[in-house]
Every structure is written in C-alpha cells, then in structure tokens.
N, C-alpha and C positions, 0 to 999 in steps of 0.2 A: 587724637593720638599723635598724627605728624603734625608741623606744623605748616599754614598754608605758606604758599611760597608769594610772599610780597617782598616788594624793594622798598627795604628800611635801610637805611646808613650803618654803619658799623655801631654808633654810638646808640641809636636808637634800637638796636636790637637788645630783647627780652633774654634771660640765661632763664630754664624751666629746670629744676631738678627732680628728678622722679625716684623715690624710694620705696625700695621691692615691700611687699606687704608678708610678713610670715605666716604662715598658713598654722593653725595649732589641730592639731586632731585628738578629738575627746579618743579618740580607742585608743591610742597610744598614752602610753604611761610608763613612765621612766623606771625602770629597776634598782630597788633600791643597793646601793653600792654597799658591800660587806666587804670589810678588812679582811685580808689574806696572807698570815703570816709568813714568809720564805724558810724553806728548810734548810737554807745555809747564808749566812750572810756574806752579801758578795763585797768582793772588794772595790777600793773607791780608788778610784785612780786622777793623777791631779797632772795637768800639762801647761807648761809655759807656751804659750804665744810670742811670738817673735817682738811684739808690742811694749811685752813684760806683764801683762795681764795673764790672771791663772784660773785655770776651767777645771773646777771641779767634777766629779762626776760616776755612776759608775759604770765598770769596763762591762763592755756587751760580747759575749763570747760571740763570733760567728758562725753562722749553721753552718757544720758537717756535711756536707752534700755525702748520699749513701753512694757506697763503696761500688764501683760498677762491675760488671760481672768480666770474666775472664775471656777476651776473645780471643779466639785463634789467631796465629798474625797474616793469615792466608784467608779470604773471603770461601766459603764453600762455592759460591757462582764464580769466584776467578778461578779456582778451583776445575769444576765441572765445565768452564770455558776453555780454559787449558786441555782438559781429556778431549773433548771432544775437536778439538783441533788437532790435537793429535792422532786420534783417530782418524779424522778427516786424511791427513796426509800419509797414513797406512794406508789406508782401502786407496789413494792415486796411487802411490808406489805401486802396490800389488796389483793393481788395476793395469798400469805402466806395464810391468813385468807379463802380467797377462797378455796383452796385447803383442809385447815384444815376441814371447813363445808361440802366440799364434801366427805372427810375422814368420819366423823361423820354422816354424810347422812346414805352412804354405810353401816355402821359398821349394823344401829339404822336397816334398812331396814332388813338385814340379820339375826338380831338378831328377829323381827317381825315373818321373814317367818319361823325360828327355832322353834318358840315359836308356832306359827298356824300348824307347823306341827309336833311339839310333842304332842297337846292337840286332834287335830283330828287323829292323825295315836294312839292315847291314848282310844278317844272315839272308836275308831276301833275294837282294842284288846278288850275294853272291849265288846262289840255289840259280835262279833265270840266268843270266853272264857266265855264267862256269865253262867251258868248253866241252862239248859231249864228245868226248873219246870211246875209246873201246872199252866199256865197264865191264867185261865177261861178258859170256853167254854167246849164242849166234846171234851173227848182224843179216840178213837175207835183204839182197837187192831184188827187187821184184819188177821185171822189166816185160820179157815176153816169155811169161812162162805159159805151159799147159799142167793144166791139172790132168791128171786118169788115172781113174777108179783109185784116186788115196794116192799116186804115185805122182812127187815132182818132177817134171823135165826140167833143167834149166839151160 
C-alpha cells in the first residue's frame, strides 16, 4: 500500500494511481422516479451577468423562518434580580434604622438612670450635710442628772 522508501532520482520515480473501487449493494435498489406535477407553475426569472451572459432559471422563494413568539422586553430573571435587590436594601435600611433606635434607646436609658441618680444621691447629701437646728420638740442635754422614782433633777 505505501510505497518503500528507496533513493530513485526524480526521473526514475514511478507515479501509481489508485482508483476507489464502488461498492454496489444487492439490498439497495433505486426508487423508481415518478413525475410530480406542480400545483402552480412558478415563474422563470432570467438575469444578466455582468459578462452579458443570461441565466435563466426559476426563482426560489426563501423559507419563511416561523414567526417568534412575543417576549417581554424585561427578562423575568432581571426582573426577580432587580426585587430582590431591592429588597435586599430595604431589610439594610430598616436594619440601619433599627440599629440606629436601639442606639438611642440605650444612650435615652442611661442618660435616665444618670439623671435619677444625680437627684437622689443629691437629695442624699443634702439629708447627711443639712445642719441639725432646732426642729421642734425638746432638746434635753443629759450631763449629770439624777433620776428618782420618774422624777428629773437637772
């Protein structure tokens, strides 16, 4: 099939030519061909060439490619990508805001318990620090007294 590799000259080399062999198969059997008349006779259409030679012929309607159906001009997924982005940045906002109120909560509370506990640790100081005057009632210095039978000496 290949041929060997020997050193011939240019002139002395052989040219082989090899022609393919058709194969015929008994099962196959040609159909025989039946005239088909056209239901409308189409028209012949005839074109110059630039040459001046004219090509007769006839015209080939092009297929119709079917009609394609009506799309939105919005994808549903860019669609649902869009809500969901937006959503996304409601629930931070309100998330934000949440946060922010609970900040202000805390600050409001603290500032509360500052305040109740500068006025009473305030009434405190003053209660202890006050100067003890004469409130009413008797004052009784008790130096050398005798008691007898219920009766004070002083």
């Amino acid at each position: 099939m290949y041929p060997e590799h020997t050193r011939h000259t240019a002139v002395e080399r052989a040219v082989e030519v090899h022609q393919p062999t058709p194969l015929h198969l008994a099962a196959a059997v040609p159909a025989p061909l039946v005239a088909v008349q056209p239901s409308a006779v189409p028209s012949v259409a005839s074109i110059v060439l630039p040459d001046g030679r004219v090509v007769t012929g006839y015209a080939i309607n092009p297929a119709q490619p079917e009609p394609l159906v009506a799309k939105p001009p919005v994808s549903r997924a860019a669609v649902n990508v869009a809500l969901g982005g937006v959503g996304f940045l409601a629930v931070c906002g309100g998330l934000l805001l949440l946060t922010t109120f609970i900040t202000a909560l805390t600050a409001l509370i603290t500032q509360l318990i500052t305040l109740a506990a500068v006025i009473f640790g305030g009434w405190i100081a003053v209660q202890i620090f006050k100067p003890h005057g004469h409130q009413g009632g008797t004052t009784v210095n008790i130096r050398k007294a005798i008691f007898k039978r219920n009766h004070f000496n002083g």
